[in-house]
C-alpha positions in Angstrom: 45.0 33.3 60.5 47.3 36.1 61.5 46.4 40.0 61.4 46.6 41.5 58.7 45.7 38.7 56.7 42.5 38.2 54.7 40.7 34.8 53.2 38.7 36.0 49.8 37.1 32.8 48.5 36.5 33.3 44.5 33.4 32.5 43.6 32.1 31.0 40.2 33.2 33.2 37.3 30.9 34.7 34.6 31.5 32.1 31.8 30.8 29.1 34.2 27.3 30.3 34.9 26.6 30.7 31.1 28.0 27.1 30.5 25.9 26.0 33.4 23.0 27.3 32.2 23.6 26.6 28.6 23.5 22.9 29.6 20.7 23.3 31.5 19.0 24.5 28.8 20.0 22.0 26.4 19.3 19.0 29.0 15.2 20.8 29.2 15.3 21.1 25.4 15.9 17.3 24.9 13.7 16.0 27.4 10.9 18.4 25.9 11.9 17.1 22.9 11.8 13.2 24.0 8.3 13.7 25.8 7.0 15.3 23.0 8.2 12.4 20.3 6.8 9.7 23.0 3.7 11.7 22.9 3.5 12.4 18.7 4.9 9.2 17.7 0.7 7.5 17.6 -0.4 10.6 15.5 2.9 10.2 13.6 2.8 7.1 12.4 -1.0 7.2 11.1 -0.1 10.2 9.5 2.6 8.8 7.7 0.7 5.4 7.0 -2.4 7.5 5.7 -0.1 9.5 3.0 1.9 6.1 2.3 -1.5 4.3 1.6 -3.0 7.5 -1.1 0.3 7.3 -2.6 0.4 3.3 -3.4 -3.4 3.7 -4.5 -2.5 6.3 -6.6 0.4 4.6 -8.6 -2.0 1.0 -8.2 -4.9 2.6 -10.8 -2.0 4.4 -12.7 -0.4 1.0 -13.4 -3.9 -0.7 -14.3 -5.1 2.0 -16.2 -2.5 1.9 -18.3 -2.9 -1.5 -19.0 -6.3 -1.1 -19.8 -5.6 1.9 -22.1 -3.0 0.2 -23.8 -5.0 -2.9 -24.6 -3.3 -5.7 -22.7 -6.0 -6.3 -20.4 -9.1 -7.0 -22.6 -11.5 -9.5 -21.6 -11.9 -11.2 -25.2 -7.7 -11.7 -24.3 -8.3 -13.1 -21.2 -11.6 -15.6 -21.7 -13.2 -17.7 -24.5 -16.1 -19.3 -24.9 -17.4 -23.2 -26.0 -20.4 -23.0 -27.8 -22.6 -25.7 -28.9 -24.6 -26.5 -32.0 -27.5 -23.8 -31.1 -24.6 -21.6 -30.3 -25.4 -21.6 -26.6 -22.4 -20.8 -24.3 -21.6 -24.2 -23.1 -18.1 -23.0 -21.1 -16.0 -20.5 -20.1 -12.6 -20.6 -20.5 -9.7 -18.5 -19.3 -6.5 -17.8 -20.9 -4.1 -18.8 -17.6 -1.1 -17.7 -19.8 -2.3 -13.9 -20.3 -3.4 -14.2 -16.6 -0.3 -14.6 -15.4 1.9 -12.9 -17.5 -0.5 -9.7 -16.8 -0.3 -10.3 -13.1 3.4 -10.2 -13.2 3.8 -7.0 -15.4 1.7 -5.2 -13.5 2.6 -6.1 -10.0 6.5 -5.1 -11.1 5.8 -1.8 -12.6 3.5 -1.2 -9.0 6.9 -2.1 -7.0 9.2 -0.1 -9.3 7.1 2.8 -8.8 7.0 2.6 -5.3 10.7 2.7 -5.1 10.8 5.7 -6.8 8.5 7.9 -4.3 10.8 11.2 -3.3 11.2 11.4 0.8 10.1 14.8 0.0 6.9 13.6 -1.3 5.7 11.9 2.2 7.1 14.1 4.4 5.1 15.7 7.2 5.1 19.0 8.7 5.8 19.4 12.0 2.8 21.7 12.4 0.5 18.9 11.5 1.3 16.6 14.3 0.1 19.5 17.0 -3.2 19.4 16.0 -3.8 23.0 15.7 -5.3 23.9 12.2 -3.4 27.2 12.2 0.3 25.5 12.6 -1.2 22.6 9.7 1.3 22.2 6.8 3.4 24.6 8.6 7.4 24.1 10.5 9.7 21.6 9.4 9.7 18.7 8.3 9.8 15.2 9.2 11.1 12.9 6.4 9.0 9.5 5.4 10.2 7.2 3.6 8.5 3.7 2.2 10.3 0.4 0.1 8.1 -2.7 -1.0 8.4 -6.1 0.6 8.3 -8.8 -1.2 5.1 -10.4 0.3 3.7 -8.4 -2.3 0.9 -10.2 -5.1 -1.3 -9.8 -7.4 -3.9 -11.7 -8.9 -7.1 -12.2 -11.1 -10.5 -13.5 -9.7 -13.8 -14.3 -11.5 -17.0 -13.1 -10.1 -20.1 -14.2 -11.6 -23.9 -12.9 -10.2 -27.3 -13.0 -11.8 -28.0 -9.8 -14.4 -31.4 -10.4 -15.2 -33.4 -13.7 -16.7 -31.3 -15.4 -18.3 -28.6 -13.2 -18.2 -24.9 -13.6 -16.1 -22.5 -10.5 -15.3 -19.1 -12.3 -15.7 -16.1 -10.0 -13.9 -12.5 -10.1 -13.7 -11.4 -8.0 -10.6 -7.6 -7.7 -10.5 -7.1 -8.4 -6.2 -3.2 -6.3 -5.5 -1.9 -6.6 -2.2 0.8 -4.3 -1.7 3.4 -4.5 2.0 5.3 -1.3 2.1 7.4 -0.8 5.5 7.0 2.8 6.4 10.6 4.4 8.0 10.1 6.7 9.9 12.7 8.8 12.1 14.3 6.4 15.0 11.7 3.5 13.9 10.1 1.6 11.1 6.6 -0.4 10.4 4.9 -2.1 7.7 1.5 -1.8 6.1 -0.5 -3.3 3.5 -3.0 -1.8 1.2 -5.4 -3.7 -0.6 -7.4 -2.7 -3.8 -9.6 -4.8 -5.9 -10.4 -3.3 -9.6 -12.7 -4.6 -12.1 -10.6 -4.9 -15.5 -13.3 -6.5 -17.4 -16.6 -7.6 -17.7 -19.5 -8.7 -19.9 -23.0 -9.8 -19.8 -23.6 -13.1 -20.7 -26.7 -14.2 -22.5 -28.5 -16.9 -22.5 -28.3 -20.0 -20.3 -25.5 -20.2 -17.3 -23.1 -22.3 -18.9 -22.6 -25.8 -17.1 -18.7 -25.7 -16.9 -16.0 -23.0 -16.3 -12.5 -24.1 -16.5 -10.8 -21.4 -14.8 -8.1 -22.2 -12.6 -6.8 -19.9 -9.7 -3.6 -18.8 -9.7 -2.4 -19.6 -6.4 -0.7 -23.0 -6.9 -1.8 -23.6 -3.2 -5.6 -23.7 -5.0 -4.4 -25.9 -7.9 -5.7 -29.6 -6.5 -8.9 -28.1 -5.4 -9.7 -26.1 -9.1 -8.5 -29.8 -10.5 -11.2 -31.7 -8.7 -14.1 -29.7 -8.8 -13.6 -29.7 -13.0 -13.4 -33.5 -13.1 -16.7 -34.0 -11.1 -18.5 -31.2 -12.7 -17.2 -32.3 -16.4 -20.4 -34.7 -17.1 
C-alpha cells in the first residue's frame, strides 16, 4: 500500500443488524413456542377431551329426554306381559321392533348433534393451559373441534333385581357408546364416552315369572338368546 493511501473496511450497516436481530428473535420466539406446545400438548389434550366429553353427555340426556317426554320410549311400548288363568305373570316379553327402531332414532339425532357443535364452543384459552388461576379463561384461543365415528351404538338392556318379597324391579337402561375424534391444532385423537340411562321401569308383583323372551340386539348374541329360550321353555 502506497503513502497516501488508506484501507477503510465498512463494517455492517444499520439495517443488517436489525434484520439480524429480527431473525434472531423470531428463531427464540418459535423455539419458545415449540418447547412450550411439547410441554402443554398432555394438559391440552385432557382439557379438550374433558369439554368434548360434558358436551356429548349433555346432547346424550337431551336426545333421551326428549324421547321420553314425547312418549316414544314408554315401558308399556316396549314390554308385555303373558298371564295365566290366576292372572300371574307367566312371561315377559319385549317389543324387538320398538327396540330397535328407538335405538336407531336416537343414536342418529346424538350423531347429528354432535356434528353441529361450534369450534367456538370447545375452544380453550390459552390462559388455561398455564395453570395459573389468574390467567384462567383468559388469552387466546385454541380451536377444538370433534366429528362422530361410526363405531358409534346404542342399545337396550334389561336388568332385573329383587324389590322386596315377592316383588321384581324390571329396568330398561338405554347403554350409548359414543367415539368422537377430538382435532386438535397439528394432531387429532379419539375418545369414547359411555352413559347408561334408565328409560323405564316397573315393579313387578307377584311371582318371578318362569320365562322372558327378550332377545339382545347384538346379532353377535342372537344364537345364545335362541338357546337359552328353547331349554328354559318347559
Amino acid at each position: 500500500m502506497g503513502p497516501g493511501f488508506f484501507y477503510y473496511h465498512r463494517g455492517p450497516d444499520g439495517p443488517q443488524i436489525r434484520r439480524a436481530l429480527l431473525l434472531l428473535a423470531i428463531s427464540g420466539l418459535l423455539a419458545f413456542a415449540l418447547y412450550a406446545g411439547a410441554q402443554m400438548r398432555p394438559l391440552l389434550g385432557s382439557l379438550a377431551t374433558t369439554r368434548v366429553s360434558n358436551a356429548v353427555n349433555r346432547i346424550v340426556y337431551q336426545a333421551v329426554n326428549e324421547a321420553i317426554d314425547s312418549g316414544q320410549i314408554a315401558y308399556e311400548q316396549l314390554v308385555s306381559y303373558e298371564k295365566d288363568n290366576e292372572g300371574r305373570i307367566t312371561m315377559v316379553r319385549s317389543n324387538m321392533a320398538a327396540f330397535n327402531r328407538l335405538q336407531s332414532q336416537i343414536l342418529d339425532l346424538i350423531l347429528g348433534r354432535i356434528d353441529q357443535v361450534s369450534a367456538r364452543e370447545l375452544s380453550i384459552p390459552v390462559g388455561s393451559l398455564t395453570g395459573s388461576p389468574l390467567l384462567a379463561g383468559r388469552g387466546p384461543r385454541i380451536s377444538v373441534r370433534m366429528e362422530s365415528v361410526g363405531s358409534s351404538s346404542a342399545r337396550f338392556e334389561n336388568q332385573f333385581e329383587s324389590a322386596g318379597i315377592n316383588q321384581t324391579k324390571h329396568r330398561i337402561v338405554l347403554r350409548i357408546d359414543v367415539y368422537v375424534s377430538i382435532l386438535l391444532p397439528g394432531y387429532s385423537t379419539v375418545t369414547q364416552v359411555t352413559n347408561e340411562i334408565t328409560v323405564a321401569e316397573t315393579v313387578i308383583v307377584g311371582e318371578v315369572p318362569g320365562t322372558y323372551t327378550y332377545f339382545a340386539t347384538d346379532p353377535d348374541a342372537y344364537a345364545g338368546d335362541a338357546k337359552d329360550y328353547i331349554l328354559n321353555k318347559d
